[in-house]
ZADO-1210 file (C-alpha; in nm, 4 decimals, padded with zeros to 6 digits):
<atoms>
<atom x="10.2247" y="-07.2114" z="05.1134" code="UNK" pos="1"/>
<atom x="09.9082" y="-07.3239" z="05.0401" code="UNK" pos="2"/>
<atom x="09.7179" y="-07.0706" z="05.2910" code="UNK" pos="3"/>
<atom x="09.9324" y="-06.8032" z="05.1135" code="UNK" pos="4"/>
<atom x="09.7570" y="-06.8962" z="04.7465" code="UNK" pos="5"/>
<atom x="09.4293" y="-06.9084" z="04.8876" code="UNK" pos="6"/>
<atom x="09.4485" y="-06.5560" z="05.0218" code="UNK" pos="7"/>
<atom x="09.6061" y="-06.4595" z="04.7406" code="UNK" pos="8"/>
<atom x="09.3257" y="-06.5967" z="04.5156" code="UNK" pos="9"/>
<atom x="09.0572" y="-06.4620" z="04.7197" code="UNK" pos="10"/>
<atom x="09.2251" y="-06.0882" z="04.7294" code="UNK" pos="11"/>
<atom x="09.1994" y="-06.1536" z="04.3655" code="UNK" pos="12"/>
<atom x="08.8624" y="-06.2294" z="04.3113" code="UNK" pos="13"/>
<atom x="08.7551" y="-05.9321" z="04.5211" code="UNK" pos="14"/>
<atom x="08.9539" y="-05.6943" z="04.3029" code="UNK" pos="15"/>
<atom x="08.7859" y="-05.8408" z="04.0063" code="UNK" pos="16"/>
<atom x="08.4378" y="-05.8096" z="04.1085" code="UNK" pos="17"/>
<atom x="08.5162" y="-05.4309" z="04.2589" code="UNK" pos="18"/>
<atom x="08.6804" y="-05.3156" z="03.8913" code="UNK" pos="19"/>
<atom x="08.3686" y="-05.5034" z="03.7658" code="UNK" pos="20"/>
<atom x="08.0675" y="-05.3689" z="03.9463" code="UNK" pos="21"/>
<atom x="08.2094" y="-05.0197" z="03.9437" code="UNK" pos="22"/>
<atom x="08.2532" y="-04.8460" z="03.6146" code="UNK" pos="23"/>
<atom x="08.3782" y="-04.4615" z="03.5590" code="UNK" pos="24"/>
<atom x="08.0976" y="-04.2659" z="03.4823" code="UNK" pos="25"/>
<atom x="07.8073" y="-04.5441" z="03.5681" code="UNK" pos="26"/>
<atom x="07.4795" y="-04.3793" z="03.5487" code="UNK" pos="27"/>
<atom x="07.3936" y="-04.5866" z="03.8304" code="UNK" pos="28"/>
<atom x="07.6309" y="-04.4848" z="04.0772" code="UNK" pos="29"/>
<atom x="07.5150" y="-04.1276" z="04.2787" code="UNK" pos="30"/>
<atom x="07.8380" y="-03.8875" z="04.3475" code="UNK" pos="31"/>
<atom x="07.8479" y="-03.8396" z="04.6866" code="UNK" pos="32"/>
<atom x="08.1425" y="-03.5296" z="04.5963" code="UNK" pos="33"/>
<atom x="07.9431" y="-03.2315" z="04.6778" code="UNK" pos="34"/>
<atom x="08.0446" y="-02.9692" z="04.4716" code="UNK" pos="35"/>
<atom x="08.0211" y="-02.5714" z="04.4334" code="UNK" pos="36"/>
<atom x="07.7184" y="-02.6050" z="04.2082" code="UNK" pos="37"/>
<atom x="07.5305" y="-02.8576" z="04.3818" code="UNK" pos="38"/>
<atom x="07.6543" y="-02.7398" z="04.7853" code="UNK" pos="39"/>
<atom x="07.3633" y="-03.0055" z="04.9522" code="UNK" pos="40"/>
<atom x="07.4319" y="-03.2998" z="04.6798" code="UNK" pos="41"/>
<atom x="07.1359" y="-03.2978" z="04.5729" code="UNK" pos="42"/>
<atom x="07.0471" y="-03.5761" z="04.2381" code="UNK" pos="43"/>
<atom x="06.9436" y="-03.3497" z="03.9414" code="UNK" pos="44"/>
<atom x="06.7828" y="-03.5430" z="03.6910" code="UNK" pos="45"/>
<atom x="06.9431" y="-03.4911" z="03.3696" code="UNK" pos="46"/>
<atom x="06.6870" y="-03.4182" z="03.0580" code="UNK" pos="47"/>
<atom x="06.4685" y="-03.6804" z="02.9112" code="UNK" pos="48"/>
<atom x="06.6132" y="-03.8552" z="02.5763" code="UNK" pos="49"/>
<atom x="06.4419" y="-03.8133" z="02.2042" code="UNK" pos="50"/>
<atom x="06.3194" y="-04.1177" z="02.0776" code="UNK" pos="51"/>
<atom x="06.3558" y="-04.3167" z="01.7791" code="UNK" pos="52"/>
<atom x="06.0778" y="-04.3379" z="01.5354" code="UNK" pos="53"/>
<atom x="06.0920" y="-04.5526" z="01.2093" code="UNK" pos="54"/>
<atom x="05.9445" y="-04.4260" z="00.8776" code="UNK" pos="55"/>
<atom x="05.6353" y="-04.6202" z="00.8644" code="UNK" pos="56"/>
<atom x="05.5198" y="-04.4984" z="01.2221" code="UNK" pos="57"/>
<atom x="05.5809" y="-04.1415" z="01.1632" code="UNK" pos="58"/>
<atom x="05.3881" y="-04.1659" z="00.8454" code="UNK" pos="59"/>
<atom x="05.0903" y="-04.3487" z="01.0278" code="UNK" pos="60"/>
<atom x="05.0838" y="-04.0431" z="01.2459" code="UNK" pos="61"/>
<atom x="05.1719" y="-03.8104" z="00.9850" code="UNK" pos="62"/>
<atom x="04.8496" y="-03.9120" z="00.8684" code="UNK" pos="63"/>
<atom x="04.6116" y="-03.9043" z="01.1244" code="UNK" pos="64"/>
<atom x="04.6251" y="-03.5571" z="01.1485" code="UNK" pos="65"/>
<atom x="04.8031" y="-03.5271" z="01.4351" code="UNK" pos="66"/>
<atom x="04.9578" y="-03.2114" z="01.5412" code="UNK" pos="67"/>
<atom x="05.2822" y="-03.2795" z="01.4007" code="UNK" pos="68"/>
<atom x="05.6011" y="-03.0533" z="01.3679" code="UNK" pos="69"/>
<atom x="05.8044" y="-03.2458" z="01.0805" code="UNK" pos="70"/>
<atom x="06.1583" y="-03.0656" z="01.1376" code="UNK" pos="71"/>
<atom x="06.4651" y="-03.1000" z="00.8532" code="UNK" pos="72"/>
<atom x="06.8093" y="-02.9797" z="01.0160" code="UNK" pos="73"/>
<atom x="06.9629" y="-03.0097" z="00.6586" code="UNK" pos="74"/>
<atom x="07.1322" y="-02.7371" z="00.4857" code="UNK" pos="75"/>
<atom x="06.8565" y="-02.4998" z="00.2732" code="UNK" pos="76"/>
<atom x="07.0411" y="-02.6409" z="-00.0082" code="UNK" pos="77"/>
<atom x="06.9589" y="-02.9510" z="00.0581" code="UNK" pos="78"/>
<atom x="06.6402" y="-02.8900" z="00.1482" code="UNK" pos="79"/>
<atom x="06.5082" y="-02.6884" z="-00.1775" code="UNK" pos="80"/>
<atom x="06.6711" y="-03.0129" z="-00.3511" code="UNK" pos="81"/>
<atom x="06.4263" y="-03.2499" z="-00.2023" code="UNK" pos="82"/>
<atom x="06.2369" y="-03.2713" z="00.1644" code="UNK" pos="83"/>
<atom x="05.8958" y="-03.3957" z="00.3250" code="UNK" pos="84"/>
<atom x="05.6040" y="-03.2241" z="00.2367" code="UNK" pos="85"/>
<atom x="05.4886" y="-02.9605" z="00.5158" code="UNK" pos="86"/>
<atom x="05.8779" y="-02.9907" z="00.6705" code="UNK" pos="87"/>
<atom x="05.9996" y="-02.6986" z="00.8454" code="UNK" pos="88"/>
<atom x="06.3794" y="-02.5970" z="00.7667" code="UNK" pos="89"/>
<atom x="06.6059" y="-02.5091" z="01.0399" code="UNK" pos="90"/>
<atom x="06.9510" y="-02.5780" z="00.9399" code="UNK" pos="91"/>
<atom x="07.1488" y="-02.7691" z="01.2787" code="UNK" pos="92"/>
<atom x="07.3626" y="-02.4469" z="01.2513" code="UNK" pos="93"/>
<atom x="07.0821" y="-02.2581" z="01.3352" code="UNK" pos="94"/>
<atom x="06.9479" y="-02.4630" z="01.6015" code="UNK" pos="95"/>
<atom x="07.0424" y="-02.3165" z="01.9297" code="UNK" pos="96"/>
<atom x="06.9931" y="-01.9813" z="01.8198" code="UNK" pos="97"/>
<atom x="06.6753" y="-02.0057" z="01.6435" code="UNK" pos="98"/>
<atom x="06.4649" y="-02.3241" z="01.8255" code="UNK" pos="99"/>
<atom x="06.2679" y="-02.1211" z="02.0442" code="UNK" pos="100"/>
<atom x="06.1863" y="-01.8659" z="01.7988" code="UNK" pos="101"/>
<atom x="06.0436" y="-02.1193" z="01.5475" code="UNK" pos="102"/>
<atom x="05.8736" y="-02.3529" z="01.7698" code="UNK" pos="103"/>
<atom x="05.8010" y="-02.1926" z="02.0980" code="UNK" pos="104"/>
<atom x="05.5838" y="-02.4383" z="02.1984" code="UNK" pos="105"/>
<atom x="05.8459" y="-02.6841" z="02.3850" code="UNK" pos="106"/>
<atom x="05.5279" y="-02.9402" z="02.4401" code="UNK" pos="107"/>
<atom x="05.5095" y="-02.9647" z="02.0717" code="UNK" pos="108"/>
<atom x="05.5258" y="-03.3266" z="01.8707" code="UNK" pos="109"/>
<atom x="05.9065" y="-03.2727" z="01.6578" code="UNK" pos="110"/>
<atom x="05.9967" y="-03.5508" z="01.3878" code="UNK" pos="111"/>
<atom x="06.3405" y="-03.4722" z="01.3711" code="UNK" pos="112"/>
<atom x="06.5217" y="-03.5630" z="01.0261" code="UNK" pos="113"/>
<atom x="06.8472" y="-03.5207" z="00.7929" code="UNK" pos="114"/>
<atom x="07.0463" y="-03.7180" z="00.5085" code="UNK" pos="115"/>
<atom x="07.1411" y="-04.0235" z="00.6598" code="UNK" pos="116"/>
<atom x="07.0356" y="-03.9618" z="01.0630" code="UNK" pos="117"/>
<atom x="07.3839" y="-03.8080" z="01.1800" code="UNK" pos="118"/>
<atom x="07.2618" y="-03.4809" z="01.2235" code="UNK" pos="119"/>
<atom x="06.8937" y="-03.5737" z="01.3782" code="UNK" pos="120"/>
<atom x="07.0902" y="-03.7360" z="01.6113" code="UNK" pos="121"/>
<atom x="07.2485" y="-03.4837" z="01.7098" code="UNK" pos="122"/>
<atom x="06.9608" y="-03.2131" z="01.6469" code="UNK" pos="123"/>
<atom x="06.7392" y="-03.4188" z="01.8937" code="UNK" pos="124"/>
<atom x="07.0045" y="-03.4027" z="02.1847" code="UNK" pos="125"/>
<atom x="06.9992" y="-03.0109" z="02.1449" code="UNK" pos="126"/>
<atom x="06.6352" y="-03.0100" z="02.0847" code="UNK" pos="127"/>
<atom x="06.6099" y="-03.2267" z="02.4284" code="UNK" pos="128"/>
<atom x="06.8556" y="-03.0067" z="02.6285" code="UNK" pos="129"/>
<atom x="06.6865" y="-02.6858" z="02.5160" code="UNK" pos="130"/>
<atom x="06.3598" y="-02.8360" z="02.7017" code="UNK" pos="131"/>
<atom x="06.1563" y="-02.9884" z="02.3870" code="UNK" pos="132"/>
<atom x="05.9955" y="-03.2624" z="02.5581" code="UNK" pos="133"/>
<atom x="05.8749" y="-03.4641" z="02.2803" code="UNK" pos="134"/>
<atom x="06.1019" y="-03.5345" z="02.0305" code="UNK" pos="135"/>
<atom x="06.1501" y="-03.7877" z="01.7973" code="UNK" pos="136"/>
<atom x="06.4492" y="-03.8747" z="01.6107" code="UNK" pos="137"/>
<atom x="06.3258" y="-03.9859" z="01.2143" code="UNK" pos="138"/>
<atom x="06.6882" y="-04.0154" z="01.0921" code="UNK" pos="139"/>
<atom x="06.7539" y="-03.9642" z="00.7640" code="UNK" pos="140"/>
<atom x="06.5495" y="-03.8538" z="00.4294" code="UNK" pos="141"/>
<atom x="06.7555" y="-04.1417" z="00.2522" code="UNK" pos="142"/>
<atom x="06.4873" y="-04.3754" z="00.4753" code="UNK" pos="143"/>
<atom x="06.2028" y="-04.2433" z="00.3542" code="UNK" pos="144"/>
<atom x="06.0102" y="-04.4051" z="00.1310" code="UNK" pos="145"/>
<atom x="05.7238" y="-04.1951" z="00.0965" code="UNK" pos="146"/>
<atom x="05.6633" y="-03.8647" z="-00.1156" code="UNK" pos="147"/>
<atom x="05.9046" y="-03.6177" z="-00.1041" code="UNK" pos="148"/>
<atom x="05.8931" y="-03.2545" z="-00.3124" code="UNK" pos="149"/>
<atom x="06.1376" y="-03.0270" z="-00.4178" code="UNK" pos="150"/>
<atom x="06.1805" y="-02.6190" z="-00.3814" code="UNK" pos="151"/>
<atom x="06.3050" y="-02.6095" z="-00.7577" code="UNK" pos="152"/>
</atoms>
């Protein structure tokens, strides 16, 4: 009886630490599945993130005269209603079609802002995936404490 709980516990504790050290869709884990699109299983690295940047450090670069894109995915609405001086508008619904176009340099700095950061967020991501490699995610104009104009 006693052998049988021991076994027992140690089957157990080995299903624990498997369900534990293995998580669906760990970014650690390689698929060893080869697939139709990938026939040798060969790792692709997946695109480099956008980064975060606060208000204060954008504007301390903003400043030094560094080759800057300042980029508002806000409606033109919103944009004529207030935005950051020198901002370019491209409207997140215009994004994908119209990123390359605008900024065809895909090495160039982007400050990446909206309202309130949802749409940065995702304007970086598309931004990043479209092969921008330096992008920065400002969030929102609601965050920014520094002058703003309007198109009025």
């Amino acid at each position: 009886m006693r052998n049988s709980i021991t076994v027992l516990l140690i089957i157990l504790l080995g299903i624990i630490i498997t369900a534990c050290s293995i998580q669906k869709g760990d970014p650690d884990m390689i698929n060893t599945t080869p697939e139709l699109s990938n026939p040798h299983n060969e790792i692709t690295p997946s695109p480099a993130a956008s980064t975060l940047i606060t208000a204060d450090e954008a504007k301390k670069r903003l400043d030094s005269g560094e080759s800057i894109i300042l980029l508002d995915v806000r409606t033109e609405e919103e944009y004529r209603e207030k935005h950051i001086p020198a901002s370019l508008l491209l409207p997140l619904s215009d994004l994908e079609d119209k990123a390359e176009s605008e900024i065809p340099d895909k090495d160039a700095t982007l400050f990446v802002y909206c309202r309130s950061g949802n749409r940065s967020a995702t304007a970086s991501k598309i931004l990043v995936n479209l092969g921008y490699t330096k992008v920065y995610d400002l969030g929102g104009i609601i965050d920014w404490p520094y002058d703003t104009e309007s198109a009025q």
